[in-house]
C-alpha positions in Angstrom: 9.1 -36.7 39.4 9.7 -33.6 41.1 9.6 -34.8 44.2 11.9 -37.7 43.6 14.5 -35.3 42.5 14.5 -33.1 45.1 14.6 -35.9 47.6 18.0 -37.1 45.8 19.5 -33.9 46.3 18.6 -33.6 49.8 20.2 -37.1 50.0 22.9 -36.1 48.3 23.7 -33.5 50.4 23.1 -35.3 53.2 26.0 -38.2 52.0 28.5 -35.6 51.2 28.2 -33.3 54.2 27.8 -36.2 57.3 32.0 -37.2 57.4 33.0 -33.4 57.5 29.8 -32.6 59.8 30.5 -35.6 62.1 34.4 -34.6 62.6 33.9 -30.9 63.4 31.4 -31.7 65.6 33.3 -34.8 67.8 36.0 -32.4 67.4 34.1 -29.7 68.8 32.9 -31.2 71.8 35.8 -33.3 73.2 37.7 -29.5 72.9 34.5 -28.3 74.7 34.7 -30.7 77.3 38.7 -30.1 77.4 37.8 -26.4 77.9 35.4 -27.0 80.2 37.5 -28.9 82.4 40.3 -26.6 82.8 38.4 -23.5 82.4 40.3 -22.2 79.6 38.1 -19.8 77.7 40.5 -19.1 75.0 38.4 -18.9 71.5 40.8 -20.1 69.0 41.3 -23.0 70.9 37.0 -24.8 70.1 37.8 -23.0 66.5 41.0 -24.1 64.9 40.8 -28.1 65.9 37.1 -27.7 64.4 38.7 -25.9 60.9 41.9 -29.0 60.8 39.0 -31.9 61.5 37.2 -30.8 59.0 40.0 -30.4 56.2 41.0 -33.9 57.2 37.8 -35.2 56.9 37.5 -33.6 53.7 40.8 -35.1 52.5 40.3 -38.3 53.4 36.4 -38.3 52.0 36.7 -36.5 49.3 37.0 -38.8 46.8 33.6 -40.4 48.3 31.7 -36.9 48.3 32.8 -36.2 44.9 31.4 -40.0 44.0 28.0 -39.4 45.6 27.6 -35.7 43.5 28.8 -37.2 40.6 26.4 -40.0 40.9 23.4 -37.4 41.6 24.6 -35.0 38.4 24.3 -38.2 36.1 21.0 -39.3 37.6 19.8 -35.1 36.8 21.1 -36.2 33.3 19.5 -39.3 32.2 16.3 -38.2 33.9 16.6 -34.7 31.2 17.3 -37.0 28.5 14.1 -39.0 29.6 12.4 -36.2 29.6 13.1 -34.6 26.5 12.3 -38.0 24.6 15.5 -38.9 23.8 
């Protein structure tokens, strides 16, 4: 049983990090290739499109990412109340 729970909360934090993970990193290399292109080396520029992508990727998946740890804390619950007999 261990094991099965420890492979739902990698899962789980798998589901709810991919959308914000995918969008900063999309982000992150069409501003690299942008960068790379016109030789800008100007810092803020790979950092703050990377910071909004992600905040919009949070807003618009949030709800989802909230669904999936929601879904994985009542799973931890009903498997306690298995457990303690109940």
């Amino acid at each position: 049983m261990g094991l099965y729970v420890v492979g739902q909360a990698v899962w789980t934090v798998l589901r709810a990090i991919a959308w914000p993970l995918g969008a900063g990193l999309l982000v992150g290399l069409v501003v690299s290739l942008l960068m790379a292109t016109t030789q800008i080396q100007e810092q803020t520029l790979a950092f703050i499109p990377k910071i909004v992508a992600v905040l919009v990727a949070l807003v618009v998946f949030g709800q989802a990412i909230f669904g999936a740890i929601v879904d994985f804390a009542r799973l931890m619950f009903e498997l306690a109340r298995g457990a303690a007999g109940g």
